[in-house]
ROLUM-821959 format. One record per residue (C-alpha): chain; y, x, z. Coordinates in Angstrom, 1 decimal. Example, Ala and Ser with C-alpha at 12.3 -4.5 7.8 and 13.67 -1.06 7.14 Angstrom:
<roza><mol>A</mol><north>-4.5</north><east>12.3</east><up>7.8</up></roza>
<roza><mol>A</mol><north>-1.1</north><east>13.7</east><up>7.1</up></roza>
! end
This chain:
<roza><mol>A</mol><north>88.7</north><east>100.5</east><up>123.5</up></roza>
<roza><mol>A</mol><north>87.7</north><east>96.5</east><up>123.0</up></roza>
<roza><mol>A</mol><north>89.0</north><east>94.0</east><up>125.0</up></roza>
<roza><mol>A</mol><north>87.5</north><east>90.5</east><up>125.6</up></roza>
<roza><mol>A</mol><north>88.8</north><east>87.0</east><up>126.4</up></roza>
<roza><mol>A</mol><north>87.8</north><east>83.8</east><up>127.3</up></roza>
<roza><mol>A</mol><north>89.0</north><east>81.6</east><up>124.4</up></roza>
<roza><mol>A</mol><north>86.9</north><east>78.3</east><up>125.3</up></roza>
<roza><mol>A</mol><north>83.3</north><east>77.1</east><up>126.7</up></roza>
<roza><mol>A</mol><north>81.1</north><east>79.8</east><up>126.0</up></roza>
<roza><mol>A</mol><north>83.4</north><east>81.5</east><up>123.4</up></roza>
<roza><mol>A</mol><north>84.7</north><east>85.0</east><up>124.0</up></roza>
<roza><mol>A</mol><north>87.1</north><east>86.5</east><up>121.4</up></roza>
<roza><mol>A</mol><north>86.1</north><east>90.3</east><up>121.0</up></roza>
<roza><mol>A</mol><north>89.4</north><east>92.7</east><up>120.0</up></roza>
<roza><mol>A</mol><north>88.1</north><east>96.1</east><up>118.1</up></roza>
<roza><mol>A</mol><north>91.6</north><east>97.9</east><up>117.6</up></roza>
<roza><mol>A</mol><north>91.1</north><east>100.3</east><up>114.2</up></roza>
<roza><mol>A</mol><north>93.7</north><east>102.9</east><up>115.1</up></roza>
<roza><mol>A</mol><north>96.1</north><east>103.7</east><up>118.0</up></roza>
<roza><mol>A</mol><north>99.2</north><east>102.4</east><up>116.9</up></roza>
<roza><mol>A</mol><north>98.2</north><east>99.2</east><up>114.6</up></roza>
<roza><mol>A</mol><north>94.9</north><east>97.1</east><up>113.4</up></roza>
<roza><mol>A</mol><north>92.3</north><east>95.2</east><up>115.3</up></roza>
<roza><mol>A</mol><north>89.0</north><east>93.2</east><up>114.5</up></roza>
<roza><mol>A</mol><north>88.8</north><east>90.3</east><up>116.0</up></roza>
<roza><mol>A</mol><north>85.2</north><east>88.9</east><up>116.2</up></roza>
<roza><mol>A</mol><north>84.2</north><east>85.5</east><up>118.7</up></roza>
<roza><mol>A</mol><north>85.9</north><east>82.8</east><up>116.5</up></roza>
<roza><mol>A</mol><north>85.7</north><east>80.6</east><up>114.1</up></roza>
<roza><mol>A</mol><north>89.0</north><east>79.4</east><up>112.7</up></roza>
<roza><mol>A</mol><north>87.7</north><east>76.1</east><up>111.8</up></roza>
<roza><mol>A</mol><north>87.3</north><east>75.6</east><up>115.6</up></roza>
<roza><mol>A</mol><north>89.9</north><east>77.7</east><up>117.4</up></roza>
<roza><mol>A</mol><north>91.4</north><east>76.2</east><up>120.8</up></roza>
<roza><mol>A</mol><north>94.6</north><east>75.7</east><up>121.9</up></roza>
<roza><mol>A</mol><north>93.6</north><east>78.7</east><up>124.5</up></roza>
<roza><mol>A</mol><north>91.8</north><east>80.2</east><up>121.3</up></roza>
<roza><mol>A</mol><north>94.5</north><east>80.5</east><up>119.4</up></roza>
<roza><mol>A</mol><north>97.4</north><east>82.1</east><up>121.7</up></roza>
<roza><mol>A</mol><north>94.6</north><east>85.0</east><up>122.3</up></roza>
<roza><mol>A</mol><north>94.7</north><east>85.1</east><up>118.4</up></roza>
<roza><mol>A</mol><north>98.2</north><east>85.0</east><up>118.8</up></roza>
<roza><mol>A</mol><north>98.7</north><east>87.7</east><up>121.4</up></roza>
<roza><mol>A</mol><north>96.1</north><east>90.2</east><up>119.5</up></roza>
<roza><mol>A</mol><north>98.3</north><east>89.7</east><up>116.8</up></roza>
<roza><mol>A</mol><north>101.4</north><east>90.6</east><up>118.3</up></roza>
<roza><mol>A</mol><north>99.7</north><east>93.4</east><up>120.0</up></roza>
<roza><mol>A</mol><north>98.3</north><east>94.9</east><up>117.4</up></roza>
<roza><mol>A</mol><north>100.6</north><east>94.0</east><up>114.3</up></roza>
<roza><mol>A</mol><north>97.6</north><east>93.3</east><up>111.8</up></roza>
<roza><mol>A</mol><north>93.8</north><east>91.8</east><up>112.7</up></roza>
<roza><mol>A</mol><north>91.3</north><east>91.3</east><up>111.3</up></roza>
<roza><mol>A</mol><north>88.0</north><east>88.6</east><up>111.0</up></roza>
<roza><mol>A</mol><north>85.0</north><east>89.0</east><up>109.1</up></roza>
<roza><mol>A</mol><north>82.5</north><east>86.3</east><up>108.7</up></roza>
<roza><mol>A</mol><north>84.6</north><east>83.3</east><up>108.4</up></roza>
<roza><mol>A</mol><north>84.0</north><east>79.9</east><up>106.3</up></roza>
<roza><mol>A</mol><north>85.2</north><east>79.8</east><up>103.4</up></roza>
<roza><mol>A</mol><north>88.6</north><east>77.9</east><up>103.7</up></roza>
<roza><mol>A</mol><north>89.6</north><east>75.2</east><up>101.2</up></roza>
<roza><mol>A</mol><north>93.3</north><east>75.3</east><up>100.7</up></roza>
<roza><mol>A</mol><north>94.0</north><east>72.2</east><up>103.2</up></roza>
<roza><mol>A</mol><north>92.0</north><east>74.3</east><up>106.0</up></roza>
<roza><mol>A</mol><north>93.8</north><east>78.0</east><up>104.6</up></roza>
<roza><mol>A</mol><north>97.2</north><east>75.6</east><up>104.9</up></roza>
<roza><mol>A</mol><north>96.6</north><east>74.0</east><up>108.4</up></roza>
<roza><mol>A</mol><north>95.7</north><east>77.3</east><up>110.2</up></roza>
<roza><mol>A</mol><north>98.9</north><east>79.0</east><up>108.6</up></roza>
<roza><mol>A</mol><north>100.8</north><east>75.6</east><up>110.0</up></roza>
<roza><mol>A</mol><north>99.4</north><east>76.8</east><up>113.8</up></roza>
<roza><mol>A</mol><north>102.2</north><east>79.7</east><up>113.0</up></roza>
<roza><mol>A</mol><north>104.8</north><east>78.1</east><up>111.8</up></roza>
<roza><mol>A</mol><north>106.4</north><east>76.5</east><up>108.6</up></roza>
<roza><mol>A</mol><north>104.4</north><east>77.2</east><up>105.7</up></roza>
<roza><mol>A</mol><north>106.2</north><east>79.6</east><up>103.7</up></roza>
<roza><mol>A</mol><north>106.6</north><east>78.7</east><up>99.5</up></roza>
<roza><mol>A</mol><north>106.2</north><east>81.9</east><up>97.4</up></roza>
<roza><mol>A</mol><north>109.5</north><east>82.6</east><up>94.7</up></roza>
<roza><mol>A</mol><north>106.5</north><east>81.7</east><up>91.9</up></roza>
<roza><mol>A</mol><north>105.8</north><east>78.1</east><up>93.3</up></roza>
<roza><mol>A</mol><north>109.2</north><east>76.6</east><up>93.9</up></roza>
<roza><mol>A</mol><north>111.0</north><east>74.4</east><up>91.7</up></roza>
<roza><mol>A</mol><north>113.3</north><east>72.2</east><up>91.1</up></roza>
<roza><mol>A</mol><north>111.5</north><east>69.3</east><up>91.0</up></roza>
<roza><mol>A</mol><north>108.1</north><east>69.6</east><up>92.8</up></roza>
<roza><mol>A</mol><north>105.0</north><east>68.0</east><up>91.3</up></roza>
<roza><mol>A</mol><north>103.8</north><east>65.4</east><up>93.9</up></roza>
<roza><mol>A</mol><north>100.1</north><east>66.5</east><up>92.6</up></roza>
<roza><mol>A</mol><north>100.6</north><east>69.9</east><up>94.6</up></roza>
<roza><mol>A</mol><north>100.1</north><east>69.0</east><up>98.1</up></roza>
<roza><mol>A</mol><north>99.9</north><east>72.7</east><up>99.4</up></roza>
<roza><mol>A</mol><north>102.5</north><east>74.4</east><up>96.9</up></roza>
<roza><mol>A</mol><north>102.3</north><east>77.3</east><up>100.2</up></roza>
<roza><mol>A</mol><north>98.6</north><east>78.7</east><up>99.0</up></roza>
<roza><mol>A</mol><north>99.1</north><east>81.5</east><up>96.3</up></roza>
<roza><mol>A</mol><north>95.9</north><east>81.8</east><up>95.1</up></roza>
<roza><mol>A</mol><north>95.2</north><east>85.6</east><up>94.2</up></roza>
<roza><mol>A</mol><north>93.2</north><east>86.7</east><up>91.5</up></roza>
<roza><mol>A</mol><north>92.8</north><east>89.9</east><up>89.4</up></roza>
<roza><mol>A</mol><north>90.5</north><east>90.5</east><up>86.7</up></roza>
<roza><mol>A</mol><north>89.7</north><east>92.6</east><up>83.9</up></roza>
<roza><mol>A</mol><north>92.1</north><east>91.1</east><up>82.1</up></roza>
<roza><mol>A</mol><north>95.1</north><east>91.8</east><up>84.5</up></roza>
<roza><mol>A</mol><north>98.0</north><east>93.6</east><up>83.3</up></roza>
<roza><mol>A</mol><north>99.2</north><east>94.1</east><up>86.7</up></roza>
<roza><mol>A</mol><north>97.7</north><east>93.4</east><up>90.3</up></roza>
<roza><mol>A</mol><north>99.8</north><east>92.0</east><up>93.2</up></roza>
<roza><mol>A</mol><north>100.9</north><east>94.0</east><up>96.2</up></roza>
<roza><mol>A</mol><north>100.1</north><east>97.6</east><up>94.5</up></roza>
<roza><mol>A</mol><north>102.9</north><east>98.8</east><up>96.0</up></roza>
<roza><mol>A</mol><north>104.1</north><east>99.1</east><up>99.6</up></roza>
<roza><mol>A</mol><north>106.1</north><east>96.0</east><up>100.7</up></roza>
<roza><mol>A</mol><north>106.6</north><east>93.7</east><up>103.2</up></roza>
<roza><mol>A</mol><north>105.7</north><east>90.0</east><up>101.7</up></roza>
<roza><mol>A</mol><north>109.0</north><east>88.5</east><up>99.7</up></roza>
<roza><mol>A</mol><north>111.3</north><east>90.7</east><up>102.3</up></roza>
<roza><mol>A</mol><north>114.5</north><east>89.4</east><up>99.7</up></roza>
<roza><mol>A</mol><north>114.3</north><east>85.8</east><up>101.5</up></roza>
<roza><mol>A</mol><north>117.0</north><east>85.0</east><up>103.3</up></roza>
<roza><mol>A</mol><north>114.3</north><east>84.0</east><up>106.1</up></roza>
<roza><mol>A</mol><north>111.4</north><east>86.2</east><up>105.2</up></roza>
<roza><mol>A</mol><north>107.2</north><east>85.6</east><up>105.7</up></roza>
<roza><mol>A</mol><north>106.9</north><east>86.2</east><up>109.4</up></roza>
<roza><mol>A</mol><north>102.8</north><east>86.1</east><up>109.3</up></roza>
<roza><mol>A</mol><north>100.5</north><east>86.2</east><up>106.0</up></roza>
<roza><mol>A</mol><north>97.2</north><east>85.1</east><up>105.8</up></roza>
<roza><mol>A</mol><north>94.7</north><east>86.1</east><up>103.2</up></roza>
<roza><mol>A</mol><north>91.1</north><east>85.6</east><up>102.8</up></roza>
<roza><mol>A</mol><north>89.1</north><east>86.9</east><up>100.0</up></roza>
<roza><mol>A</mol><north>86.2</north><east>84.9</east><up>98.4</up></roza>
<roza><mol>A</mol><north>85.1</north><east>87.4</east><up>95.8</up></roza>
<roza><mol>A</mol><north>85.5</north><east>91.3</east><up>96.8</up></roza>
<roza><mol>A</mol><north>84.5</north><east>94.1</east><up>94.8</up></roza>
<roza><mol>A</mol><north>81.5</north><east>96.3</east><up>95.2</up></roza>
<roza><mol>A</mol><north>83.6</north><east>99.0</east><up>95.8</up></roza>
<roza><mol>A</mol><north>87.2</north><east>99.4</east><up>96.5</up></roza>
<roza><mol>A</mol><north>90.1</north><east>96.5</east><up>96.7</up></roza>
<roza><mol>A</mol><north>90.8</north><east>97.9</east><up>100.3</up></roza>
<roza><mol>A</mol><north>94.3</north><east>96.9</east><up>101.9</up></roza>
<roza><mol>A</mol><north>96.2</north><east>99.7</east><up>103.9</up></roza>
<roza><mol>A</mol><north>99.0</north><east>99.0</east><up>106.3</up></roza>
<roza><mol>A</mol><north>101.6</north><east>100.7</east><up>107.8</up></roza>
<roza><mol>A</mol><north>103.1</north><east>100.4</east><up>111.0</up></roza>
<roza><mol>A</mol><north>107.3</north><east>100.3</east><up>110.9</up></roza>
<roza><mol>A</mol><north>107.0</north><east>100.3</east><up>114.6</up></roza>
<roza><mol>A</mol><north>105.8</north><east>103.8</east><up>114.6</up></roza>
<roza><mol>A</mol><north>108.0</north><east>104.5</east><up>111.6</up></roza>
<roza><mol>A</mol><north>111.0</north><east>104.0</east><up>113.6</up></roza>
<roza><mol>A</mol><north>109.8</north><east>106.3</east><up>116.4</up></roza>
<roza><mol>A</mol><north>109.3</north><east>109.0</east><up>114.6</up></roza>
<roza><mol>A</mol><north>112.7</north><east>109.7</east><up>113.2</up></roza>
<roza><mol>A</mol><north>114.8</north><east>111.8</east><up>114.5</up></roza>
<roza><mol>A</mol><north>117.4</north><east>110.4</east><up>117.6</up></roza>
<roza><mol>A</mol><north>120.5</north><east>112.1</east><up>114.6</up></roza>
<roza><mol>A</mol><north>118.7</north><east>109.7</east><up>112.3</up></roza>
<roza><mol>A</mol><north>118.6</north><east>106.6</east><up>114.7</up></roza>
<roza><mol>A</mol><north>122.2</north><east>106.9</east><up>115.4</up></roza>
<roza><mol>A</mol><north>122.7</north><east>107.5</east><up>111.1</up></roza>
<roza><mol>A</mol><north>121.0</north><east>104.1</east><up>110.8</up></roza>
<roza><mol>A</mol><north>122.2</north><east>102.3</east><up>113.5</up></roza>
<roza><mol>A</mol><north>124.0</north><east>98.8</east><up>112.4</up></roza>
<roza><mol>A</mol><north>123.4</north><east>99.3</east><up>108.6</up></roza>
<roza><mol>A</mol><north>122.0</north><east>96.7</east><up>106.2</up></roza>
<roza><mol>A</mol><north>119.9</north><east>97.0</east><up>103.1</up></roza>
<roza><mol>A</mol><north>120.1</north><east>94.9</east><up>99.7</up></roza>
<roza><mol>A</mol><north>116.7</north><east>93.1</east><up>99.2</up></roza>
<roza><mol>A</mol><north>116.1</north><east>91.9</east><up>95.4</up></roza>
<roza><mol>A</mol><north>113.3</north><east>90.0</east><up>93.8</up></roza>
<roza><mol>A</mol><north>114.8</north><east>91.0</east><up>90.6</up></roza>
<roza><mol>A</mol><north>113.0</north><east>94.1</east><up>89.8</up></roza>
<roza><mol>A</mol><north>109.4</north><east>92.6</east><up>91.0</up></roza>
<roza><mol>A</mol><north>109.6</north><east>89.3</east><up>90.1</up></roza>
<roza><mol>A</mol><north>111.4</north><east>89.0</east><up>86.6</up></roza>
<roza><mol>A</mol><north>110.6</north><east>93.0</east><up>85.3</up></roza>
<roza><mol>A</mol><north>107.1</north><east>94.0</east><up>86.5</up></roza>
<roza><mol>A</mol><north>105.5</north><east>90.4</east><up>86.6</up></roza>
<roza><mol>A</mol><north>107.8</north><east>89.0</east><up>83.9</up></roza>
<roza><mol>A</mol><north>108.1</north><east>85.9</east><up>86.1</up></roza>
<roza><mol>A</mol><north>111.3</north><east>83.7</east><up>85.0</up></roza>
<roza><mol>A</mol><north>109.2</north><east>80.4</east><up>85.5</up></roza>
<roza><mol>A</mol><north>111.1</north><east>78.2</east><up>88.6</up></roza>
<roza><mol>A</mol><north>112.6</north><east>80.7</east><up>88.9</up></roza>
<roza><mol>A</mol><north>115.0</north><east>80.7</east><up>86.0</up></roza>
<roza><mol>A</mol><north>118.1</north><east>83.5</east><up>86.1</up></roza>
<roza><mol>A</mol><north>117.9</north><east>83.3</east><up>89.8</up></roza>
<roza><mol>A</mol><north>116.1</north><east>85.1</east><up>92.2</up></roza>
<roza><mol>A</mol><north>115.8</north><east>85.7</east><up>96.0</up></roza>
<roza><mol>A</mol><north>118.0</north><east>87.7</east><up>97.2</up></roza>
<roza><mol>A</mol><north>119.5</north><east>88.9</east><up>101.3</up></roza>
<roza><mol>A</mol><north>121.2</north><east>91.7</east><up>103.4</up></roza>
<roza><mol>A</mol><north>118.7</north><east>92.5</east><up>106.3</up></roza>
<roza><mol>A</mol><north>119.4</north><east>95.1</east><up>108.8</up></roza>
<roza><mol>A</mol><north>117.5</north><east>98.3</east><up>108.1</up></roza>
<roza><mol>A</mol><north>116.1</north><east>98.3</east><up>111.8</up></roza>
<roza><mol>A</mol><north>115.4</north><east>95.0</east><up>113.1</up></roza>
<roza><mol>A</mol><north>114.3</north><east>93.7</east><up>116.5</up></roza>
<roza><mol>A</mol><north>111.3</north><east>91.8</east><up>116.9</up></roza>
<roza><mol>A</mol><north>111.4</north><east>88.6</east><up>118.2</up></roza>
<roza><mol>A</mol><north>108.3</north><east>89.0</east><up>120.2</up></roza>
<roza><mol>A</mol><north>107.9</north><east>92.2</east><up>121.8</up></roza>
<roza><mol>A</mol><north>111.1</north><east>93.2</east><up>121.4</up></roza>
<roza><mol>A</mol><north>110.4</north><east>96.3</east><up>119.7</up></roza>
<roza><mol>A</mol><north>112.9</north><east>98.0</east><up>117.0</up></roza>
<roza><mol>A</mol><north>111.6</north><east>98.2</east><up>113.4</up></roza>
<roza><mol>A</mol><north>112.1</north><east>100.6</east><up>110.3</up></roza>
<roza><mol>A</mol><north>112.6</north><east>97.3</east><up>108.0</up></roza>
<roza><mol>A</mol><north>112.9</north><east>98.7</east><up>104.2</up></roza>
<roza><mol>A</mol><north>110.2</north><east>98.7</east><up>101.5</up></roza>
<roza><mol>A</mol><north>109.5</north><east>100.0</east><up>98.1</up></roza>
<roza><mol>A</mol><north>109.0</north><east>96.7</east><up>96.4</up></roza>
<roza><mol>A</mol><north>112.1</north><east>94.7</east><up>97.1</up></roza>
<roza><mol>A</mol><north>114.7</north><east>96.7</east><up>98.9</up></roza>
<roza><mol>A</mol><north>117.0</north><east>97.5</east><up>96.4</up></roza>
<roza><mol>A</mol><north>120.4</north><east>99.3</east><up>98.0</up></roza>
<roza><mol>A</mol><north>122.2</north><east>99.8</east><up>101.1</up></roza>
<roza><mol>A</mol><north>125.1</north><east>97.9</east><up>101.8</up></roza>
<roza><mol>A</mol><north>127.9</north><east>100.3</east><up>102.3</up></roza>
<roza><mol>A</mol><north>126.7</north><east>103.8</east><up>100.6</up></roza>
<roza><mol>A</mol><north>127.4</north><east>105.1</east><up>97.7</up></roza>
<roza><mol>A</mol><north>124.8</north><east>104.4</east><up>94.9</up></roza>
<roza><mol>A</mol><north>123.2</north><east>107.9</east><up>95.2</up></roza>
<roza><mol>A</mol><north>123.5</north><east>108.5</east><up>98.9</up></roza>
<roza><mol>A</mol><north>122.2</north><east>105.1</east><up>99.4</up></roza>
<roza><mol>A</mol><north>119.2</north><east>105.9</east><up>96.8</up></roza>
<roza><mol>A</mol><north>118.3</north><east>109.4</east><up>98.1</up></roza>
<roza><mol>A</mol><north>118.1</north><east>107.6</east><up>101.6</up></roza>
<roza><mol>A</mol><north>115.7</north><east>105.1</east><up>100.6</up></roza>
<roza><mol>A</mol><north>113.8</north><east>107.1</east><up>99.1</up></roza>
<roza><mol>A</mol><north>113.2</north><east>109.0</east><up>102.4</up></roza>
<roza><mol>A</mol><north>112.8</north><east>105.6</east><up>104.2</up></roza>
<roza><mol>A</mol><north>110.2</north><east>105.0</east><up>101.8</up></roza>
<roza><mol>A</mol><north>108.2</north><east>107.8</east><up>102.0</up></roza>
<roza><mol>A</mol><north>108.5</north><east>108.3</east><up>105.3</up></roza>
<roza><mol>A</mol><north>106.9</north><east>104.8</east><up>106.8</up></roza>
<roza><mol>A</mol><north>104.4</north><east>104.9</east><up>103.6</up></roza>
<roza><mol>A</mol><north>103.0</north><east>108.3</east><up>106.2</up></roza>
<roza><mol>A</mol><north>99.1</north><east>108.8</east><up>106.4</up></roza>
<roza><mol>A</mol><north>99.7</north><east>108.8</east><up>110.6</up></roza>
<roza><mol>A</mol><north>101.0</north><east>105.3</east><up>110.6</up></roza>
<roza><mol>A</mol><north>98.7</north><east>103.5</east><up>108.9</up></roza>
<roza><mol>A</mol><north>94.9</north><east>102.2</east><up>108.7</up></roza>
<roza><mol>A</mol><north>92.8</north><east>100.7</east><up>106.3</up></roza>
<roza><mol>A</mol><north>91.0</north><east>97.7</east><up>105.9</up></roza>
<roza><mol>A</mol><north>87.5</north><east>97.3</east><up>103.8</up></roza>
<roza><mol>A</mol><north>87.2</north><east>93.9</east><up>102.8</up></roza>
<roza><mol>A</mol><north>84.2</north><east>91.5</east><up>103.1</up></roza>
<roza><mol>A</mol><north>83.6</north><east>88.2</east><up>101.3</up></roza>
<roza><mol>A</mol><north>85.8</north><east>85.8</east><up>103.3</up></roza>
<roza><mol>A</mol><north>87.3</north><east>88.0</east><up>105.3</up></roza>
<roza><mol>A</mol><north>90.9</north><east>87.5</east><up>106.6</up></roza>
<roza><mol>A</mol><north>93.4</north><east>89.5</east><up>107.4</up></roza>
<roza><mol>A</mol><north>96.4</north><east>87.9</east><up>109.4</up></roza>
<roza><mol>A</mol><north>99.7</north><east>90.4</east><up>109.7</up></roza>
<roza><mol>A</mol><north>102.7</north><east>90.6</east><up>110.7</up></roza>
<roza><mol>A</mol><north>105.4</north><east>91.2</east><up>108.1</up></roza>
<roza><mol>A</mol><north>108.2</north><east>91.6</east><up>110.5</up></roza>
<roza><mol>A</mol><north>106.7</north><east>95.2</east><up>111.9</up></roza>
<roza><mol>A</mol><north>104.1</north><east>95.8</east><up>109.0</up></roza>
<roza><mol>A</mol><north>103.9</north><east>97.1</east><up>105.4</up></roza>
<roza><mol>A</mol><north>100.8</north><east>97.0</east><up>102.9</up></roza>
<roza><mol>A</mol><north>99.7</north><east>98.2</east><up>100.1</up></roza>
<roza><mol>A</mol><north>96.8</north><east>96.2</east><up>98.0</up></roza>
<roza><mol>A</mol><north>94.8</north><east>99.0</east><up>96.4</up></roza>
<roza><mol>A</mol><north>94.5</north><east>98.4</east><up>93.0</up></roza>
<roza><mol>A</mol><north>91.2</north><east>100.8</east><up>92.0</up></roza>
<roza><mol>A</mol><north>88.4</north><east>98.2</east><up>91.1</up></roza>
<roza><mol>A</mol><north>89.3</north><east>97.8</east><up>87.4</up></roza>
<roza><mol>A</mol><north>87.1</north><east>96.2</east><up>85.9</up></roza>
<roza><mol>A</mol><north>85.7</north><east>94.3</east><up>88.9</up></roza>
<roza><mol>A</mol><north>87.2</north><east>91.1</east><up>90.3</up></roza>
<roza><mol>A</mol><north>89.5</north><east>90.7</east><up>93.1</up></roza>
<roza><mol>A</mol><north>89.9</north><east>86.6</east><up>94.3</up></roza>
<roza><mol>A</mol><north>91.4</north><east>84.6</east><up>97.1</up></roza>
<roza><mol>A</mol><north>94.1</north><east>82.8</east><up>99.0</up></roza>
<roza><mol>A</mol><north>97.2</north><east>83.7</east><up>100.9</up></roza>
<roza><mol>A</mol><north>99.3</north><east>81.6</east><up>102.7</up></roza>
<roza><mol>A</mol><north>102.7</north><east>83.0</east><up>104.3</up></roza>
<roza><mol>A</mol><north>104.6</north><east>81.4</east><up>107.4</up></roza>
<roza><mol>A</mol><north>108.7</north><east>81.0</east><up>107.3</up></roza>
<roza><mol>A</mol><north>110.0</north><east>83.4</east><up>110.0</up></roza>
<roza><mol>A</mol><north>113.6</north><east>83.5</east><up>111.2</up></roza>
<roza><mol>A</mol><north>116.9</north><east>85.6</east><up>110.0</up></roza>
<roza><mol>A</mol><north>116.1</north><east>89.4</east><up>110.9</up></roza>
<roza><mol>A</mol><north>117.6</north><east>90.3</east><up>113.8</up></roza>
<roza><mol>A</mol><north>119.8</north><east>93.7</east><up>113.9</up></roza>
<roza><mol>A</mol><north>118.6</north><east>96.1</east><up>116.7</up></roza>
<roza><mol>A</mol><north>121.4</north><east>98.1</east><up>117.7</up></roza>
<roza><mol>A</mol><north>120.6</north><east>101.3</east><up>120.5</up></roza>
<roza><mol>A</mol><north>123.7</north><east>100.7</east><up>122.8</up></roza>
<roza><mol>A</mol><north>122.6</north><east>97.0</east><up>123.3</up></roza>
<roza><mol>A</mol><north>118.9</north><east>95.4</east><up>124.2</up></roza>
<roza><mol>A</mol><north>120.2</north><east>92.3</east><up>124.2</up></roza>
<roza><mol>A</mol><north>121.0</north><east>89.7</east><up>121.5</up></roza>
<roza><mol>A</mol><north>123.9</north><east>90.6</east><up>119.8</up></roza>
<roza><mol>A</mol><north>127.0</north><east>87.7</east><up>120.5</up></roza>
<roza><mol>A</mol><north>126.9</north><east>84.7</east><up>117.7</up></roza>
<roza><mol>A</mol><north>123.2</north><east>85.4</east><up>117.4</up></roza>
<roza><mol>A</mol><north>121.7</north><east>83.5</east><up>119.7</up></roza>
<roza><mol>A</mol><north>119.4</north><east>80.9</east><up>118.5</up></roza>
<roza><mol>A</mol><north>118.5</north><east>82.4</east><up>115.2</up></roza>
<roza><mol>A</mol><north>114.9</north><east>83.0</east><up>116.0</up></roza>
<roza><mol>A</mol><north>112.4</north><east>80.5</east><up>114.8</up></roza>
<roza><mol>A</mol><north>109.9</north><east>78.8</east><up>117.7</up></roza>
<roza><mol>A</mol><north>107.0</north><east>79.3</east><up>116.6</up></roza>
<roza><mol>A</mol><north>104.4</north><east>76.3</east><up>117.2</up></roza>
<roza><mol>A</mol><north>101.3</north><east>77.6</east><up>119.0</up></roza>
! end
């Protein structure tokens, strides 16, 4: 069913949602001249809807990409861009500009993940808009972790209840992409509850994925592994997800906090291109089920976001 608001004189912002449970197109606005009022709408479908979509946009430079992620929050710096000693030259070391080729040995986000989940403060929103899409293919799926969570078992909610996973940018960052770069020896690392609450609408979330989340804290290695790999499989679940078919400049805005994706990788030898720009969100909070409130010593961990 589509829903319309008033977003400003003689603007109404147009909400298509893809499937029950997660995905809308947004159509009305332009985010070169999105309102105050404009934006919280944006803001609200978001939340609603964990992942929308907008077709027909400009194409953003990386100032403009930057200062609409900045409406979110604190601009989020990817693993790959950080150093030591930043070059003043960079003023928008936040953009990761995305590109994959015929010459590409691997292709970012082919797997299931939710963006750089092994920061101690993970992504809260990315925002990605493609300039050059293939003819055919390059589609993004997402799953919903909201509906993940659901769907287990009330014996499996209780199992989980007040455990935390190992998240490790080791594997992705310094195996499959070979990345030591700023880097060096080090790389992101953080316990994260395995269900976390969302800051928002409050909702308990399955929070695990296949690219970064490595072990869980307090299982043995092989218990802990054969767990995961149920976790895994189980919010990766046809039923959860829906798909997105990109157009040039496009963007996608989701929310890593209650969503996983999966960049399909099935274009070879076409070209994939574009930007992404992440916003800083705050410390995952633990959802526990004897307790809807904020656990004591908590209070004050979750980010304000500026909207």
């Amino acid at each position: 069913m589509m829903a319309a608001a008033k977003v400003g004189l003689g603007m109404t912002l147009t909400i298509s949602p893809l499937t029950p449970l997660l995905g809308a197109e947004v159509s009305g606005l332009n985010v070169l001249d999105l309102s105050d009022a404009g934006f919280d709408s944006l803001y609200e479908a978001l939340v609603d809807h964990s992942v929308i979509f907008l077709r027909d946009q400009p194409t953003l430079t990386e100032a403009e990409h930057y200062d609409l992620a900045s409406r979110f929050g604190e601009v989020h710096v990817h693993p790959f861009a950080r150093e030591a000693k930043p070059d003043p030259a960079n003023q928008h070391p936040g953009v990761l500009r995305i590109r994959t080729t015929d010459e590409s040995k691997v292709a970012a986000g082919n797997r299931w993940h939710s963006d750089v989940s092994c920061d101690a403060r993970p992504p809260q929103a990315s925002i990605l808009q493609l300039h050059q899409v293939p003819q055919v293919g390059g589609d993004t799926l997402f799953s919903s972790m909201y509906a993940a969570y659901d769907a287990l078992s009330v014996q499996m909610k209780h199992y989980l209840d007040g455990m935390t996973a190992r998240h490790s940018g080791e594997e992705s960052y310094r195996k499959l992409f070979r990345a030591d770069i700023a880097l060096g020896s080090q790389w992101p690392e953080a316990d994260h509850p395995i269900v976390r609450r969302h800051p928002d609408s409050g909702r308990p979330a399955l929070y695990v994925d296949r690219e970064f989340t490595e072990s869980i804290n307090g299982l043995p290695k092989e218990e802990g592994k054969a767990l995961l790999e149920f976790l895994f499989g189980h919010s990766e679940r046809a039923n959860f997800q829906c798909r997105f078919r990109w157009s040039t400049n496009a963007i996608a805005i989701w929310d890593n906090r209650c969503v996983l994706h999966h960049a399909m990788w099935d274009y070879w030898p076409q070209e994939r291109r574009g930007h992404r720009v992440s916003v800083v969100g705050e410390v995952p909070l633990m959802w526990r089920l004897d307790s809807d409130r904020v656990p004591e010593g908590r209070e004050g961990t979750t980010v304000k976001l500026t909207r």
